[in-house]
N, C-alpha and C positions, 0 to 999 in steps of 0.2 A: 412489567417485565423485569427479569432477572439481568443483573450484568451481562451476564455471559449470554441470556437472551440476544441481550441489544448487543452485542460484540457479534457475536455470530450472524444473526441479522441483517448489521453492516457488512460485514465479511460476502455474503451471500446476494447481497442487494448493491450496494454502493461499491466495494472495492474491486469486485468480478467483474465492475462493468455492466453489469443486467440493467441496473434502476442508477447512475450514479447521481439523480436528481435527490433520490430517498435520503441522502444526508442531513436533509432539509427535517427529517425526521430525528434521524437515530444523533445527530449530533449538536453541541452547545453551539449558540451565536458565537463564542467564540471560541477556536482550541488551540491547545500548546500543544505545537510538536515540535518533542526534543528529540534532535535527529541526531546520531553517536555517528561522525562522521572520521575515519582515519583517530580514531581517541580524542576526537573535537566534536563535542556539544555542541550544536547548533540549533535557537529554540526560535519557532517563529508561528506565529498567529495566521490563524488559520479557519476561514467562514467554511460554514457547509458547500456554499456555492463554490469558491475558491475549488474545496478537494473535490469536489464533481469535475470543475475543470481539471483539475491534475488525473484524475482517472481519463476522463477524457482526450488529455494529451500522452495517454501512456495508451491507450486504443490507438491513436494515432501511430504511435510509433511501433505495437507489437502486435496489433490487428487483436481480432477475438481469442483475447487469450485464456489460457485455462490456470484454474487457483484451484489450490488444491490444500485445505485447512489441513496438519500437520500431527499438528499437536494446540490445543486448547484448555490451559489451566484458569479454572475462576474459585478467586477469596476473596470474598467480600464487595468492594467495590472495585477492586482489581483485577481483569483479565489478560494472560499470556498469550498471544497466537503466534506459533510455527510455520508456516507457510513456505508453499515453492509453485511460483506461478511461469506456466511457460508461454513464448509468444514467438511469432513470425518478426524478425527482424524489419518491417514495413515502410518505418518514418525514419527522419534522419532522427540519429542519439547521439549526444555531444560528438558534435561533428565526424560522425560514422555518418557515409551515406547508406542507405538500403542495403543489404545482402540477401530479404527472402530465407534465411537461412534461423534456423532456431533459438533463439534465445532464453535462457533459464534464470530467473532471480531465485534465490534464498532469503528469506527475512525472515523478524520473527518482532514482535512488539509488545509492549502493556499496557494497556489501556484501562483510563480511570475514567468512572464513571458516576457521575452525579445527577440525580433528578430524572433518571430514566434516560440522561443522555450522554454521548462522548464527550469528555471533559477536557480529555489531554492523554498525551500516549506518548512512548519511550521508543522510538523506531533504532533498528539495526541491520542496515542491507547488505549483504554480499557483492560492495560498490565494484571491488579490485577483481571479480570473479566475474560480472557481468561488462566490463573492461575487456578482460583476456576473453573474452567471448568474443566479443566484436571485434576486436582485433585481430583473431585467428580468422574470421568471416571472410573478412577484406581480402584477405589470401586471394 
């Protein structure tokens, strides 16, 4: 499979929630992710299983939500994805309790890819945007 193959793949299988076990597939025993947090890098190791759970704890918290690929650039063993995924406010999220009420992430990442799997990826969420969400909710 082609980069962009396996990006999309994961994007479709693992990130949406459908399969978040398939990570065990599309990604390396180990991954870097470099999270651009407030202009602060933050890089941390990361199993397949781990990010199954973190999908998992994001179903918990925005119920069946919908992902919707954006934009998708691949060169080489490099892929862009654009993303905006929306979810029911469900779980508690840094201490917001439930609202039931919509919630929208924007992100967008690059992901490297070695050996047919995720290697490591450049994450950037619209932390301060998904913030003023919940807090307008609470209302």
């Amino acid at each position: 499979m082609t980069s962009e193959q396996i990006v999309r793949a994961f994007f479709e299988e693992v990130r949406s929630g459908r399969n978040p076990d398939y990570a065990d597939t599309l990604m390396a025993e180990q991954v870097l992710a470099h999270q651009v947090i407030s202009e602060e890098e933050v890089t941390v190791k990361r199993t397949p299983s781990e990010y199954a759970d973190h999908v998992r704890e994001m179903m918990q918290a925005y119920g069946e939500f919908y992902l919707e690929i954006q934009e998708l650039i691949a060169q080489g063993d490099k892929v862009y994805v654009r993303w905006r995924q929306a979810g029911t406010h469900i779980g508690e999220v840094d201490g917001y309790a439930p609202t039931h009420l919509p919630v929208i992430e924007m992100a967008s990442a690059v992901y490297r890819v070695e050996k047919e799997r995720i290697a490591e990826y450049w994450i950037q969420i619209d932390r301060l945007g998904i913030e003023k969400q919940l807090e307008r909710n609470k209302s």
